[in-house]
Every structure is written in C-alpha cells, then in structure tokens.
N, C-alpha and C positions, 0 to 999 in steps of 0.2 A: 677339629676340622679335618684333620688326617684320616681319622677312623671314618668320618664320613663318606667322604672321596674314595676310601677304600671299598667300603660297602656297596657304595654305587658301582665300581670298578668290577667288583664281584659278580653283580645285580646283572648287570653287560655281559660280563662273561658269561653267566647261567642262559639267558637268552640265546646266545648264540651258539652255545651247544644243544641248545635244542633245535635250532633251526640246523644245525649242520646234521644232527642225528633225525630231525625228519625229511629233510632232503637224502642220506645215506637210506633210511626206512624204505622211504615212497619208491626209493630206486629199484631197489630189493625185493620188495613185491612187486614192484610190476614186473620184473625179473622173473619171478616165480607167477605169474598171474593167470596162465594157461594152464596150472595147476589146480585151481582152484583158491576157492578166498582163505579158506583156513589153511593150507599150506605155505600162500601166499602173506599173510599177517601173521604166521609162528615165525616166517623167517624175518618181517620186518620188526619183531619182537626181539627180534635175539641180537638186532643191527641194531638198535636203538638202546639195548640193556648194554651193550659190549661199546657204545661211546658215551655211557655215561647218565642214560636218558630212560624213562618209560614212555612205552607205547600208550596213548590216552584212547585214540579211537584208528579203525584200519578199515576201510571197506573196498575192495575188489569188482569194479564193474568192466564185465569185459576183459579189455586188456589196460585201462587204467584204473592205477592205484592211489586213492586220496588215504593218508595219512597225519595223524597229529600225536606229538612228541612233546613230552615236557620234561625239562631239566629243574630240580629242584636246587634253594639256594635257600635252606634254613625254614620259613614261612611259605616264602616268593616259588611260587613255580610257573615260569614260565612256559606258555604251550607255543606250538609252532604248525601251523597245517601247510603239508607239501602233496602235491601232485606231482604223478610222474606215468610216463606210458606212451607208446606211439604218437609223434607229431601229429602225423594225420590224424587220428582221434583223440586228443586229447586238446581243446580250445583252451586261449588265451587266457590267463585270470579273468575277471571281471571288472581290475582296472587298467587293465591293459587294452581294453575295448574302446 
C-alpha cells in the first residue's frame, strides 16, 4: 500500500513540474517573442530542459506564446499547455469565459 501511495505521490509530482516548466517556458518566449518564433522556442527549450522537463510543442503568434511541456515519470509523461504574452492580447483560457 506504501509503494502505491508513493507512486502516486511521484505521479503529482511529475505533473507539476511540468506545469511549473511550462508556465517558466511560455514566459520565456513570449519574453523573446519580438525576436522571432525560433529564437523565441530555442529559449523556451532550454527553460524547460534546465527544470527538468522537455519542450513538447512552442508556437509564437505575435507577441503571445503557447507552449507545452512534459515532465517524464518512468512511463507517465505528463504534458502541460501554458500561455503567456501581453494582457491586452492575450484572452482568457476558454474556461475562464
């Protein structure tokens, strides 16, 4: 019952460095995003590898950046898609609506 609980424990944890590593990502490019999308995604690449996590998908429109991250945990890889970029351009999720 232990090892279970631990795994799941684990399972949570792998999740959540991927959201924290695509939330740091999406920052990062849109940070860089007036650069260009592949400047802009080399650098969300290297913010994503450096907490633990790969880069799954990056696309650059404008000046917001949509990013997905996944942190692997044996099998299990959890992915995470973050947005980030100027308020003004950049609308609410879509359940936030």
């Amino acid at each position: 019952m232990f090892a279970v609980v631990l795994a799941l424990g684990q399972l949570v944890a792998a999740r959540h460095r991927a959201g924290g590593a695509a939330d740091l990502a999406a920052l990062a490019a849109a940070d860089r995003a007036l650069e260009g999308e592949a400047a802009a995604c080399a650098v969300a690449e290297e913010v994503a590898g450096a907490q633990g996590a790969e880069l799954v998908r990056c696309a650059v429109v404008g000046e917001v950046a949509d990013v997905t991250a996944g942190a692997r945990f044996g099998l299990y890889v959890p992915e995470v898609r973050s947005r980030a970029g100027p308020a003004s351009v950049a609308p609410p999720p879509a359940s936030d609506r």
